[in-house]
matplotlib code that plots the C-alpha trace (Angstrom):
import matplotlib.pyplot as plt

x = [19.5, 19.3, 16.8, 14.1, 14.1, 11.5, 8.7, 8.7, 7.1, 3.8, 3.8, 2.1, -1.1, -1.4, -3.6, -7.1, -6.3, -3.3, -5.3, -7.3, -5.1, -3.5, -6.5, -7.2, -4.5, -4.7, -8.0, -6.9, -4.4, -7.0, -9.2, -6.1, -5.1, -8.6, -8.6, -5.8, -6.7, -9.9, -9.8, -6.5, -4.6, -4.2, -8.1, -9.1, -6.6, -8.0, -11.7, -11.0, -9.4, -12.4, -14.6, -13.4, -12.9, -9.4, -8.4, -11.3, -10.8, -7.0, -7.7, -9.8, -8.0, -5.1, -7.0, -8.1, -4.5, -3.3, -6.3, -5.6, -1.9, -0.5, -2.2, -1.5, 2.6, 2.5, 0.6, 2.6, 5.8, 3.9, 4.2, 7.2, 9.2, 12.4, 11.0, 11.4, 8.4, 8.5, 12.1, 10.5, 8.4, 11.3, 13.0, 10.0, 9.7, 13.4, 14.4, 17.5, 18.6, 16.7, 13.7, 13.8, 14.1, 11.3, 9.1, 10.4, 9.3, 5.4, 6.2, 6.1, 5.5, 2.5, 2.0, 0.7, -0.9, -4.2, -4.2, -8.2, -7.8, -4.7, -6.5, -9.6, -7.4, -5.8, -9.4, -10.3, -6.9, -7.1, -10.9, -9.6, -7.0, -9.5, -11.5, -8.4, -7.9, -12.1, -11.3, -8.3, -10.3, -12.7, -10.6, -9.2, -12.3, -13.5, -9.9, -10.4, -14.4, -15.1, -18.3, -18.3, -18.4, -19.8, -18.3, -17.6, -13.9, -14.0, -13.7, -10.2, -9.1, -8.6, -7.5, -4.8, -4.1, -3.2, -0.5, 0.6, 1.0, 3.0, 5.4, 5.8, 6.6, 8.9, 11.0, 11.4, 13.0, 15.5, 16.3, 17.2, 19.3, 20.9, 21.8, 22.8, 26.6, 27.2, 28.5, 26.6, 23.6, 21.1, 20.6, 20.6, 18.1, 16.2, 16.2, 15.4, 12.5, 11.0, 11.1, 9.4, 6.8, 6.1, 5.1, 3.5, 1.1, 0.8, -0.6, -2.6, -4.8, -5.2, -6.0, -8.4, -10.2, -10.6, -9.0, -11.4, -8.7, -6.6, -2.9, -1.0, -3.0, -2.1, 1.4, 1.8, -0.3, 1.5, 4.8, 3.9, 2.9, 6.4, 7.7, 5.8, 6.1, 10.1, 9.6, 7.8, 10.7, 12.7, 10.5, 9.9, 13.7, 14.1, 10.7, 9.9, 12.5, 12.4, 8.8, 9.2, 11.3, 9.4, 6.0, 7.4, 8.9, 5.6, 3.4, 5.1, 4.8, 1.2, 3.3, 4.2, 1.0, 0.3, 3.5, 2.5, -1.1, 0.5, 2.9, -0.3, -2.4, 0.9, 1.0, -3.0, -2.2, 0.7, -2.0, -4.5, -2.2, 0.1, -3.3, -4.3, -1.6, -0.9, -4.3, -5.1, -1.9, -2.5, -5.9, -3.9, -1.5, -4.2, -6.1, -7.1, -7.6, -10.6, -12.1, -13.5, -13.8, -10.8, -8.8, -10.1, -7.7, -8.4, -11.4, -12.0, -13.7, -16.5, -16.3, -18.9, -20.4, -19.5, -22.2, -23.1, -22.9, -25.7, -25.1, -25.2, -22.2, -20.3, -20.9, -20.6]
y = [20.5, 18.7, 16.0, 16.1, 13.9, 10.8, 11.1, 10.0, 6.4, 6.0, 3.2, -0.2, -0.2, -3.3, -6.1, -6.3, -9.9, -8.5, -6.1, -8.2, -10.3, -7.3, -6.4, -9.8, -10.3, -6.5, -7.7, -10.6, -9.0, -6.6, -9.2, -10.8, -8.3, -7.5, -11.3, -11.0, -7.7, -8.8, -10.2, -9.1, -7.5, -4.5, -4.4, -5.0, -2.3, 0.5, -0.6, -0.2, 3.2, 4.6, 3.2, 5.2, 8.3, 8.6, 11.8, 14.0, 12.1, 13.3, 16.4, 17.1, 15.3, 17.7, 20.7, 19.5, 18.7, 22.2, 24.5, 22.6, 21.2, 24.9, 26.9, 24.3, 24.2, 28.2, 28.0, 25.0, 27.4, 30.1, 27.9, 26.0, 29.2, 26.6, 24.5, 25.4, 22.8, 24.8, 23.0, 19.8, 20.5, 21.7, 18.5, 16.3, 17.9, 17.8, 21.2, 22.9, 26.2, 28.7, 26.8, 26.8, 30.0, 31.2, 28.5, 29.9, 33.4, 32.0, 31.2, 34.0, 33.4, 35.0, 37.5, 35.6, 38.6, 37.4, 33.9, 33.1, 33.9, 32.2, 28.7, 29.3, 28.9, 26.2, 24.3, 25.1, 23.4, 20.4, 20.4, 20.2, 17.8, 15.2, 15.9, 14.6, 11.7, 10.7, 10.8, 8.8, 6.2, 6.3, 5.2, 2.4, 1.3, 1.4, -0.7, -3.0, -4.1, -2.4, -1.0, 2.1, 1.4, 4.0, 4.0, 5.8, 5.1, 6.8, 10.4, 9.3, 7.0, 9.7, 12.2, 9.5, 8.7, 12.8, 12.7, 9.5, 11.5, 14.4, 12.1, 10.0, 13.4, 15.1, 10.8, 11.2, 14.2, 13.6, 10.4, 12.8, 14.7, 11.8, 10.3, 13.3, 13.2, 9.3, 7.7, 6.5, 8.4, 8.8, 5.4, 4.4, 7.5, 5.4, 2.3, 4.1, 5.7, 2.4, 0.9, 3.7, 4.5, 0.7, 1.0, 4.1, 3.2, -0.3, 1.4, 3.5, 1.3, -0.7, 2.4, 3.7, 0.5, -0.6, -3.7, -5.1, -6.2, -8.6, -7.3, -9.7, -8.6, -5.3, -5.6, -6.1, -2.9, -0.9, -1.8, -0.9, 2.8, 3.1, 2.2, 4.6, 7.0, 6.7, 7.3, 10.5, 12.0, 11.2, 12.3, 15.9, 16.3, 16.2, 17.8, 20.8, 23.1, 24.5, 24.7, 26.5, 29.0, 29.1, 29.8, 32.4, 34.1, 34.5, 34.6, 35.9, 34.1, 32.8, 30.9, 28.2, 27.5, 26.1, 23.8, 22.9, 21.9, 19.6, 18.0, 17.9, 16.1, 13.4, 12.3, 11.6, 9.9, 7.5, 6.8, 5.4, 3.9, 1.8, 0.4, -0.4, -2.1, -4.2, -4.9, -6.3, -7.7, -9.8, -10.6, -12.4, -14.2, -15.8, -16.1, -20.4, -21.1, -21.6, -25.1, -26.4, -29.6, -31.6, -31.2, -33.1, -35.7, -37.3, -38.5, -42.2, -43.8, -46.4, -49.9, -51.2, -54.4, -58.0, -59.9, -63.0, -65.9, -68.7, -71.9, -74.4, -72.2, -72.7, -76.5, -76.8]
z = [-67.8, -64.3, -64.1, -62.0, -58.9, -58.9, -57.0, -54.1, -53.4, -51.4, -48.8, -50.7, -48.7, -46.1, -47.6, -45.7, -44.3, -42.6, -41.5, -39.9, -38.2, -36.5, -35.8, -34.2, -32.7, -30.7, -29.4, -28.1, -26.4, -24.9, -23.8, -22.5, -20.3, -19.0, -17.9, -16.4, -14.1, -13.7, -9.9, -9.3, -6.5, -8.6, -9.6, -5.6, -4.3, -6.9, -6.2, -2.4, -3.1, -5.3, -2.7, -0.4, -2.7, -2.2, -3.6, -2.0, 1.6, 1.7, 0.8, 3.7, 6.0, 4.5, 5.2, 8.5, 9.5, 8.4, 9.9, 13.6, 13.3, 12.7, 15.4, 17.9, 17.1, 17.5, 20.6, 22.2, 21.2, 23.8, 26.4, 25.9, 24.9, 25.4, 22.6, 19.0, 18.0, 14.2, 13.9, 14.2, 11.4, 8.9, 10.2, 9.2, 5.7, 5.2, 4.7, 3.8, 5.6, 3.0, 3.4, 6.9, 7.4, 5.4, 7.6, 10.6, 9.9, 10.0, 13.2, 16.1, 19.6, 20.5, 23.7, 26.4, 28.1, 27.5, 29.3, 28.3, 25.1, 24.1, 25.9, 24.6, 20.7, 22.5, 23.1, 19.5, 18.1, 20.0, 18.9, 15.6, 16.4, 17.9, 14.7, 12.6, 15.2, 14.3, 10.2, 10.8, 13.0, 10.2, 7.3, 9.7, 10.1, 6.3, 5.3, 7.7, 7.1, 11.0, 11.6, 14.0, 17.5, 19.9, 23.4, 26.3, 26.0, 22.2, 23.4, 25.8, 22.7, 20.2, 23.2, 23.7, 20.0, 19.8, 22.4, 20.7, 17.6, 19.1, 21.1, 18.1, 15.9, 18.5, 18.9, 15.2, 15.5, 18.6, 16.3, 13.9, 16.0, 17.3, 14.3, 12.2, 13.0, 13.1, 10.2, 8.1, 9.9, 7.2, 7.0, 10.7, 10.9, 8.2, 9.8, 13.9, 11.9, 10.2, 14.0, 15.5, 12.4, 12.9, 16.0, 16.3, 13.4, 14.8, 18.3, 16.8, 14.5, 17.7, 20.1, 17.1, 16.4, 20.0, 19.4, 17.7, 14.8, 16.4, 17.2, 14.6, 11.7, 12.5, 12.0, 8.5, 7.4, 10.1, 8.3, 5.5, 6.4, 8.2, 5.0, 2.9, 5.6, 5.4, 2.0, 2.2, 4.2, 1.0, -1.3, 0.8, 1.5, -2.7, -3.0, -0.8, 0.0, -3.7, -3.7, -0.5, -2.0, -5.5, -3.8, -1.2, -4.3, -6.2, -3.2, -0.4, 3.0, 2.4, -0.4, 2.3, 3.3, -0.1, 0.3, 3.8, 2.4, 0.1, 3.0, 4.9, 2.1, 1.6, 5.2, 4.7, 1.4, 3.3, 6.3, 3.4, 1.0, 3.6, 5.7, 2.2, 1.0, 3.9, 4.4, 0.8, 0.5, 4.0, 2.5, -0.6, 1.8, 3.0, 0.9, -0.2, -3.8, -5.2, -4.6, -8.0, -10.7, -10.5, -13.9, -16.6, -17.9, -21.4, -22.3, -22.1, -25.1, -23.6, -24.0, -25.8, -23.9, -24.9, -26.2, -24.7, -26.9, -26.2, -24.2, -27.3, -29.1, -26.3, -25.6, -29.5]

ax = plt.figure().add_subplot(projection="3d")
ax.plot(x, y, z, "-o")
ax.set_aspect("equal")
plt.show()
């Protein structure tokens, strides 16, 4: 007859005092830790962001970009039938050939035989496009500590920070264009694209905060967004020409407009984060340390005081 296997041992439980120094010694670290965020970069950065409910202000600017963004590229393609504006777009998101094809078919040019009508859309879209050019002045004026400014000039400012904005779009694409059969072309793309980002977002938190924020502290959060921006073409090149062709598979063509929501709502997200970082990052630059006590060094003992010894002693 085999024997029976022994029983399996049970762990020996942990003393209490061991216990309790883990115990201990995790709080510590906790309260460590919380210490050390406390005042930080990090801490200031997520505080700004929450103040300025991040997630529900780049959804409508997302939204807002979509509803008046699309309807203007299909009615600029009406009357500049030479100019495919839509390949700009699958350009900027990084497309491959599939992809692009299913964005092209949202685009038609429309019939022109009703002149008032097709500029009456046109007013509405660039309505809606000087509506995205006031949230966007907005948020430059929460990260940089601006209050609002009401002018005469504002209307013309965010007219001019529009055509800024479709100059700058259409540049990065001739860069593109340029660049694509040069060696090494993706990164001299990269590099053309940081320059003009740079300066595009550069102009327009001047143009949008009336240069009220001088020009040099400008540059470092404009920088910033170029890079982040550059980094979003990586990200949407590796990102949305499957989800393109996933969501016009289970959706059909209204598929896209999800994906172009979500490019929309990422190009509000790099505006944000890259004024953001710069900003609070310039802020700790220059930031002085705080004055306090000197350091304490080691304590001195006191001397007690001689005692003075009467006259006759002494003479003694």
């Amino acid at each position: 007859m085999r024997p029976s296997p022994p029983p399996p041992s049970e762990p020996r439980p942990r003393p209490p005092s061991q216990g309790l120094r883990a115990a201990a010694a995790d709080n510590r670290w906790v309260a460590g830790a919380r210490r050390r965020y406390r005042g930080s970069t990090p801490e200031t950065f997520l505080q700004r962001l929450k103040d300025m409910n991040f997630a529900t202000t780049i959804t409508l600017i997302g939204a807002t970009a979509l509803l008046s963004a699309l309807p203007f590229v299909i009615l600029m393609d009406a009357f500049f039938a030479n100019r495919r504006i839509e390949d700009d777009l699958t350009h900027h998101m990084g497309l491959n050939d599939r992809a692009a094809r299913i964005v092209d078919g949202l685009f038609t040019n429309p019939s022109l035989q009703s002149v008032p009508a097709v500029v009456l859309a046109l007013l509405f879209s660039l309505a809606g496009m000087i509506g995205l050019a006031g949230m966007v002045q907005h948020l430059y004026e929460q990260t940089f500590a601006q209050p609002h400014h009401k002018s005469r000039a504002q209307l013309p400012r965010l007219l001019l920070w529009v055509v800024t904005l479709c100059v700058w779009l259409a540049l990065d694409s001739l860069i593109g264009a340029a660049t694509g059969g040069l060696p090494g072309g993706p990164v001299l793309d990269a590099l053309a694209v940081l320059v003009g980002a740079t300066a595009f977002f550069w102009a327009s938190m001047l143009l949008l905060l009336g240069r009220h924020v001088p020009a040099r502290t400008l540059l470092l959060p404009a920088a910033v967004s170029a890079l982040f921006w550059v980094g979003l073409q990586v990200f949407a090149s590796l990102y949305f020409s499957a989800t393109i062709i996933n969501d016009n598979r289970l959706y059909g063509p209204v598929g896209v407009i999800f994906s172009l929501l979500t490019w929309f709502t990422a190009i509000a997200a790099v505006i944000i984060l890259g004024a953001m970082t710069g900003e609070v990052w310039r802020q700790r630059r220059h930031a002085k340390p705080p004055e306090g006590p000197p350091p304490a060094g080691p304590a001195r003992q006191p001397t007690a005081p001689v005692p003075e010894q009467p006259t006759e002693a002494l003479s003694s």
